[in-house]
KEFIKOL-271749 format. One line per field, with one value per residue (C-alpha): residue number from 0; residue in one letter; x, y, z negated. Coordinates in nm, 2 decimals. Example, Ala and Ser with C-alpha at 12.3 -4.5 7.8 and 13.67 -1.06 7.14 Angstrom:
<rs>
selo <- 0,1 $
mikol <- a,s $
px <- 1.23,1.37 $
py <- -0.45,-0.11 $
pz <- -0.78,-0.71 $
</rs>
This chain:
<rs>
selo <- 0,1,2,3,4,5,6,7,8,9,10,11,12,13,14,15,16,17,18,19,20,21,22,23,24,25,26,27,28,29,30,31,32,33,34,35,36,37,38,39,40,41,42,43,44,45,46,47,48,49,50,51,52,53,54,55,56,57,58,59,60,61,62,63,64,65,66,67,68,69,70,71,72,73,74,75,76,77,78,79,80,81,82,83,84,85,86,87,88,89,90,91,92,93,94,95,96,97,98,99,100,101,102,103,104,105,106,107,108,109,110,111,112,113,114,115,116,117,118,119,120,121,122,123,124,125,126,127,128,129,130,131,132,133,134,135,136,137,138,139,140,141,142,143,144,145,146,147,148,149,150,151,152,153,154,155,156,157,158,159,160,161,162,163,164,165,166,167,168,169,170,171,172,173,174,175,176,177,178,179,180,181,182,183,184,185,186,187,188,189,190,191,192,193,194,195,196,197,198,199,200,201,202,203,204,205,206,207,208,209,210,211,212,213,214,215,216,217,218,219,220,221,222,223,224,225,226,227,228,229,230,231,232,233,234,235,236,237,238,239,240,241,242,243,244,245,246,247,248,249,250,251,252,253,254,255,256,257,258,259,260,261,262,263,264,265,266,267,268,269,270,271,272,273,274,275,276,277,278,279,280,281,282,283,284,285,286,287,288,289,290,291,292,293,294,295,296,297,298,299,300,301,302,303,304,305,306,307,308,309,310,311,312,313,314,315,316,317,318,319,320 $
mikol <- x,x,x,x,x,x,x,x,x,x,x,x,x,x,x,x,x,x,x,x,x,x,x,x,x,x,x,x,x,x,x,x,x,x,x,x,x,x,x,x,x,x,x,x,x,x,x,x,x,x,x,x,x,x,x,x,x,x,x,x,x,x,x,x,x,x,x,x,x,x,x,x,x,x,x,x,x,x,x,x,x,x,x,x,x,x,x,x,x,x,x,x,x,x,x,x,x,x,x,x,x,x,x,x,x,x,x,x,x,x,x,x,x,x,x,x,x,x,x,x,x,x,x,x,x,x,x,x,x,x,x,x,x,x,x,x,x,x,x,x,x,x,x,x,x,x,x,x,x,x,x,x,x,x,x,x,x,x,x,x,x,x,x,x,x,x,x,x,x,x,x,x,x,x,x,x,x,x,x,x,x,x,x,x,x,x,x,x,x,x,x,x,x,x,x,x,x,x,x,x,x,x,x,x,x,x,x,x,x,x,x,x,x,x,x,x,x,x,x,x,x,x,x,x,x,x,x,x,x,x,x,x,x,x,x,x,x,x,x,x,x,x,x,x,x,x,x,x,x,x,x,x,x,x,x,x,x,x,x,x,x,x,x,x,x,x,x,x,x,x,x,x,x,x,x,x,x,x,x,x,x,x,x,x,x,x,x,x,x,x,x,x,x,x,x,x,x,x,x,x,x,x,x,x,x,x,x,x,x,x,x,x,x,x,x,x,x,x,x,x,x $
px <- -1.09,-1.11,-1.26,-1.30,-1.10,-1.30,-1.12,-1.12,-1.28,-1.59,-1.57,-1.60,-1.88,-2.06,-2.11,-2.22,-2.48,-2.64,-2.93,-2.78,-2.89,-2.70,-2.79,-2.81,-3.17,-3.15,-3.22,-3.58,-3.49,-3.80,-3.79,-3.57,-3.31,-2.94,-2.90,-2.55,-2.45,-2.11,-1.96,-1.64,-1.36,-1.02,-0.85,-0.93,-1.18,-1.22,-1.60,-1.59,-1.30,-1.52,-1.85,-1.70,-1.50,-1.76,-2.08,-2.23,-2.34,-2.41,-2.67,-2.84,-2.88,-2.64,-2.36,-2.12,-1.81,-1.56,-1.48,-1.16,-1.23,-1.00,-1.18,-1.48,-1.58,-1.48,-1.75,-2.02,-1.93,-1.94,-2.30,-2.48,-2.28,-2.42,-2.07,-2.14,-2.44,-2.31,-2.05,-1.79,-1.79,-1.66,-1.99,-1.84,-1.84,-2.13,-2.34,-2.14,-2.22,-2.61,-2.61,-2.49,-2.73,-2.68,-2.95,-2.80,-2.93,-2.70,-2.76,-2.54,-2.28,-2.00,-1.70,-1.69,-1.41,-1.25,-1.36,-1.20,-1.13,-1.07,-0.70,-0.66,-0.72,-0.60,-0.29,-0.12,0.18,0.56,0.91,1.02,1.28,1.12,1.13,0.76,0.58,0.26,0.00,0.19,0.44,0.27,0.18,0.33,0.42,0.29,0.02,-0.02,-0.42,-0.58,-0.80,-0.85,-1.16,-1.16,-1.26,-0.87,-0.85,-1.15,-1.07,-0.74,-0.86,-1.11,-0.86,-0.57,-0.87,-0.95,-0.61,-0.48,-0.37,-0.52,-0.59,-0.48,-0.14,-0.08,-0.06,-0.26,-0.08,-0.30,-0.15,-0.23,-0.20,0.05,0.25,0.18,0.46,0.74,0.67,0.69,1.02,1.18,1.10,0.86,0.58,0.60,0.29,0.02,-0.33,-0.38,-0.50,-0.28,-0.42,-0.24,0.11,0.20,0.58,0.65,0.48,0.87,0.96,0.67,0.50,0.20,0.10,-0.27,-0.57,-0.77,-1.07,-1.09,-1.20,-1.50,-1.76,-1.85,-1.79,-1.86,-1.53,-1.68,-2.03,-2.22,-2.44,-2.66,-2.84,-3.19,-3.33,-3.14,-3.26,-3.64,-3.58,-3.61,-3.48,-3.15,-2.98,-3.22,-3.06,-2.71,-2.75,-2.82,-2.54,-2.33,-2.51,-2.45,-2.13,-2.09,-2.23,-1.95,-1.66,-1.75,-1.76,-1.38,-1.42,-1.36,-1.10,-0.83,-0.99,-1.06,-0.70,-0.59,-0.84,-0.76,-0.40,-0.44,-0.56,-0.32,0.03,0.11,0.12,-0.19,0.01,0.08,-0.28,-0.42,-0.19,-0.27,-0.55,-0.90,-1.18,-1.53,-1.76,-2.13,-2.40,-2.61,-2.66,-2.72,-2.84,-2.76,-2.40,-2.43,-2.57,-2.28,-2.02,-2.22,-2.19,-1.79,-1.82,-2.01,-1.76,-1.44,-1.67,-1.72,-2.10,-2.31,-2.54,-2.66,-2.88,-3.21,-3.06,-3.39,-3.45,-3.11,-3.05,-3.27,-3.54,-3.35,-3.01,-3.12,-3.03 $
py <- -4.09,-4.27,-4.07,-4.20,-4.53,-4.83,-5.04,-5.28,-4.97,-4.98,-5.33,-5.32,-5.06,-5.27,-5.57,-5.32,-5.18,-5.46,-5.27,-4.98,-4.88,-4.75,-4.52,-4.14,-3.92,-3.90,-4.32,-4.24,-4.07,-3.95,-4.08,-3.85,-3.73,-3.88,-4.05,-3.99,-4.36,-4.45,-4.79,-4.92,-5.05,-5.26,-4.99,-5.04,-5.28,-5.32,-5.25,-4.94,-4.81,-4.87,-4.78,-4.41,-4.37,-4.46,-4.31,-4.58,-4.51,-4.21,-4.33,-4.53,-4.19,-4.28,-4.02,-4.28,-4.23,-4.51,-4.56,-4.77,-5.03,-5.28,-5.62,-5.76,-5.77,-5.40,-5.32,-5.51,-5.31,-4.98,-5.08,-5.13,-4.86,-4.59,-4.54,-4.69,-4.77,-5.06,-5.30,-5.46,-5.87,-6.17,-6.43,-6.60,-6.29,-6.21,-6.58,-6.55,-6.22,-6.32,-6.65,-6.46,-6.22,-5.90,-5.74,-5.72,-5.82,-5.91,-5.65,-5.76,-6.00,-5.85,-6.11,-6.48,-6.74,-6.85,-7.19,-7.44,-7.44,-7.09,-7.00,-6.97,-6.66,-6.75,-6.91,-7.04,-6.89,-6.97,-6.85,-6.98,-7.18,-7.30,-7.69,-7.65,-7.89,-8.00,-7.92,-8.20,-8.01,-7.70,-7.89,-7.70,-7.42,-7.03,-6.91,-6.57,-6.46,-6.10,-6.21,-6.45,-6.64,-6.43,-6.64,-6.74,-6.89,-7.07,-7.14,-7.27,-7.47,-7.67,-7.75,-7.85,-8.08,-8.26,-8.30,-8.51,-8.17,-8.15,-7.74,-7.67,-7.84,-7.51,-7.14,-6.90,-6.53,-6.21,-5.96,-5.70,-5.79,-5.60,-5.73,-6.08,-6.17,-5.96,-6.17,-6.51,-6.38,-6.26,-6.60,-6.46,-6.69,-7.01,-6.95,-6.69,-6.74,-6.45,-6.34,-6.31,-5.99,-5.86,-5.96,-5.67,-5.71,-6.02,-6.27,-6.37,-6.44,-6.68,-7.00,-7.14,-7.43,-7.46,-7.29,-7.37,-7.18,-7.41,-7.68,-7.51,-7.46,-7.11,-6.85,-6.55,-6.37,-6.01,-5.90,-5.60,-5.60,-5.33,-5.27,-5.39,-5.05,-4.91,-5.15,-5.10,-4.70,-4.64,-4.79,-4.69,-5.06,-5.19,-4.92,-5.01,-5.34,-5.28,-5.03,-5.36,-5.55,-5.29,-5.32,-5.66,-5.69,-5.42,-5.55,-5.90,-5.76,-5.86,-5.48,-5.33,-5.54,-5.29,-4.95,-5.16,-5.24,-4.94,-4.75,-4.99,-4.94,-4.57,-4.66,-4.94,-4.75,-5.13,-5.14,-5.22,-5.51,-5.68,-5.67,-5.79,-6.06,-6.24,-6.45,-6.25,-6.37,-6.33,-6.03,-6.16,-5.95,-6.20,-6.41,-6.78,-6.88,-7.23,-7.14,-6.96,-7.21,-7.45,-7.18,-7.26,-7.60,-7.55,-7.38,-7.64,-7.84,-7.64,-7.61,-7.28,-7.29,-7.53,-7.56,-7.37,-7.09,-7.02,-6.79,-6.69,-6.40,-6.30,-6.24,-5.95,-6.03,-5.85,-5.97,-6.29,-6.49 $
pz <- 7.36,7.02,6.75,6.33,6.23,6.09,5.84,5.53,5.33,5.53,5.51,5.17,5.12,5.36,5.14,4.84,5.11,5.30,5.28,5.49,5.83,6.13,6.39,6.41,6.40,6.77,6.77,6.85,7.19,7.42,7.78,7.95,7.67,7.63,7.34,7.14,7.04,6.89,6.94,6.77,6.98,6.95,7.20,7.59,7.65,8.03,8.07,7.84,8.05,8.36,8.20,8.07,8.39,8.67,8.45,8.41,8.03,8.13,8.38,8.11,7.89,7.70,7.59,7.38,7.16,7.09,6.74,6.64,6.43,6.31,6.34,6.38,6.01,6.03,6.32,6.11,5.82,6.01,6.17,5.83,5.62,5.92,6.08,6.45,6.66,6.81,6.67,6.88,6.77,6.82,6.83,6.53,6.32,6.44,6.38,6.01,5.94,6.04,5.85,5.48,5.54,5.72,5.86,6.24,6.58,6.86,7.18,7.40,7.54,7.68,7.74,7.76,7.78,8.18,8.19,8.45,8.73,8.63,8.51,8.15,8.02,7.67,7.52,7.21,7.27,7.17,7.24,7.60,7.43,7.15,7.08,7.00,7.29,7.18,6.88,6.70,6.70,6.53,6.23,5.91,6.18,6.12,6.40,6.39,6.54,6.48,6.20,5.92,5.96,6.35,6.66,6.75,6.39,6.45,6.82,6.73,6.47,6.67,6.92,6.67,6.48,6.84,6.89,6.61,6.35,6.06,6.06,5.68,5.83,5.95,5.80,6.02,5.95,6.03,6.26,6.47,6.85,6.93,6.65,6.76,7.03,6.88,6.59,6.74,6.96,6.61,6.46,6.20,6.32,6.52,6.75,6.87,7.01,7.18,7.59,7.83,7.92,7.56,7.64,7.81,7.91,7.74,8.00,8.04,7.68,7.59,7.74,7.63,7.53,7.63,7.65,7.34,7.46,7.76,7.57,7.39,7.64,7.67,7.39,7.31,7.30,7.23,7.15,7.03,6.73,6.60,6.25,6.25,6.21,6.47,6.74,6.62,6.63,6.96,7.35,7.27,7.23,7.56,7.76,7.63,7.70,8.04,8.12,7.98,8.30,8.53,8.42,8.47,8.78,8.92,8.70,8.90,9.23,9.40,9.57,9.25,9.12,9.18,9.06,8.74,8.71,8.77,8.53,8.26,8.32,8.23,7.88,7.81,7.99,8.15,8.51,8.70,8.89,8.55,8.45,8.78,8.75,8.38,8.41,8.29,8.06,8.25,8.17,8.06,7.95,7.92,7.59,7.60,7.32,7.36,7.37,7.02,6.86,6.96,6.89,6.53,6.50,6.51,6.20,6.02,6.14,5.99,5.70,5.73,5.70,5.53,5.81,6.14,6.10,6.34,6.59,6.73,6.57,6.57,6.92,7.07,7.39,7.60,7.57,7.61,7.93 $
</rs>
């Protein structure tokens, strides 16, 4: 169950309290006791609705309540202002966040783009009949993505830019996921980056145009961050970061391919049949740090950093691949 909303208020309080820590008194947990961890949440994320389900967290010692947040900048906020353990993040949000300032470690990878000969897990979507054919044809267009600044921006961006569109030829429009294909099928935005795993119903009403994920390398669709202080508390963010393997592991395994499906059809109220058929992004603990730092150039590229930082120290030992 979700608990607390997360939203541009915490946001806000968190740039006023960089110096803020997260993490409740029970951070410093002794060996044998469960450790009550909160972690924010965009609605049903696959591996929490297996983790939660299957007992997973619980078998790491780890009693966890999901906290709705609203974005990534959100979950950052609510880890430094005290209101979540564990911040659900895009790795651009999370290498930006890190480069201004904020005292945050990344624990944990948790989902990473399908890369070929995978199918595409992603889209820039349009209206079936729309005359829109190619990222030409998107120049001066509306592209509505879930955040300004977010990883589809920046995603979408790269891939317009390396195919001939200038990206401040087009106006990127913040909406909520769910608000994103009614949007583009009412004719109140011309596109949508967003996975196929969000359409829902609509898979009939849209095509897409490409994958623009597919042509980054790996990236670090979600991650977890943590305050600083939190992680040097106690084990707390070690043993989360290792339910997130376990999770992997069993999230990768074809066997359970169905029960997931099925599980996560429970949280989102979309048959399991549609899920299993959209394409799925890959679940990765693991974080390669070579992959962050390219995921870094790209925004020295779209100018939205002056220059890479060292991500050394901001990547934990034990979420390291």
């Amino acid at each position: 169950m979700f608990s607390r909303r997360i939203g541009a208020a915490a946001a806000v309080t968190a740039m006023l309290l960089v110096s803020a820590c997260g993490g409740g008194d029970d951070a410093g947990d002794s060996a044998d006791a469960t450790t009550k961890v909160s972690v924010t949440t965009f609605g049903c994320e696959i591996w929490n609705t297996w983790a939660i389900s299957k007992g997973v967290y619980a078998k790491h010692r780890l009693d966890v309540e999901l906290v709705r947040s609203g974005g990534g900048s959100a979950a950052v906020a609510a880890v430094l202002s005290g209101a979540a353990d564990f911040g659900y993040v895009n790795g651009y949000t999370a290498i930006n966040a890190y480069n201004t300032g904020f005292p945050i470690q990344m624990v944990s990878g948790a989902n990473v783009n399908a890369l070929p000969p995978a199918k595409p897990a992603q889209g820039v979507f349009v209206g079936k009949d729309s005359p829109i054919t190619s990222p030409a044809d998107l120049a001066g267009k509306k592209i509505a993505v879930n955040e300004i600044n977010g990883i589809n921006q920046i995603v979408t961006a790269s891939w317009l830019k390396a195919n001939g569109v200038e990206p401040d030829s087009v106006s990127f429009v913040a909406l909520p996921f769910a608000e994103q294909v009614p949007a583009v099928l009412s004719g109140r935005v011309d596109a949508a980056q967003l996975g196929y795993s969000l359409l829902g119903n609509n898979n009939d009403g849209v095509r897409s145009l490409a994958d623009p994920f597919a042509s980054s390398n790996k990236v670090y669709i979600a991650t977890y961050v943590a305050a600083k202080s939190f992680v040097a508390k106690g084990d707390a963010a070690k043993r989360f970061h290792e339910a997130m393997t376990e999770t992997a592991q069993q999230l990768n395994d074809p066997a359970n391919k169905d029960e997931s499906f099925r599980l996560l059809s429970e949280c989102q109220k979309v048959p399991a049949e549609t899920l299993a058929a959209q394409p799925q992004n890959a679940i990765e603990a693991a974080v390669d740090l070579g992959a962050l730092d390219r995921m870094a150039q790209q925004m020295v590229d779209l100018k939205m950093m002056q220059k890479k930082p060292d991500l050394e120290p901001f990547v934990t030992d034990f979420a390291r691949s």
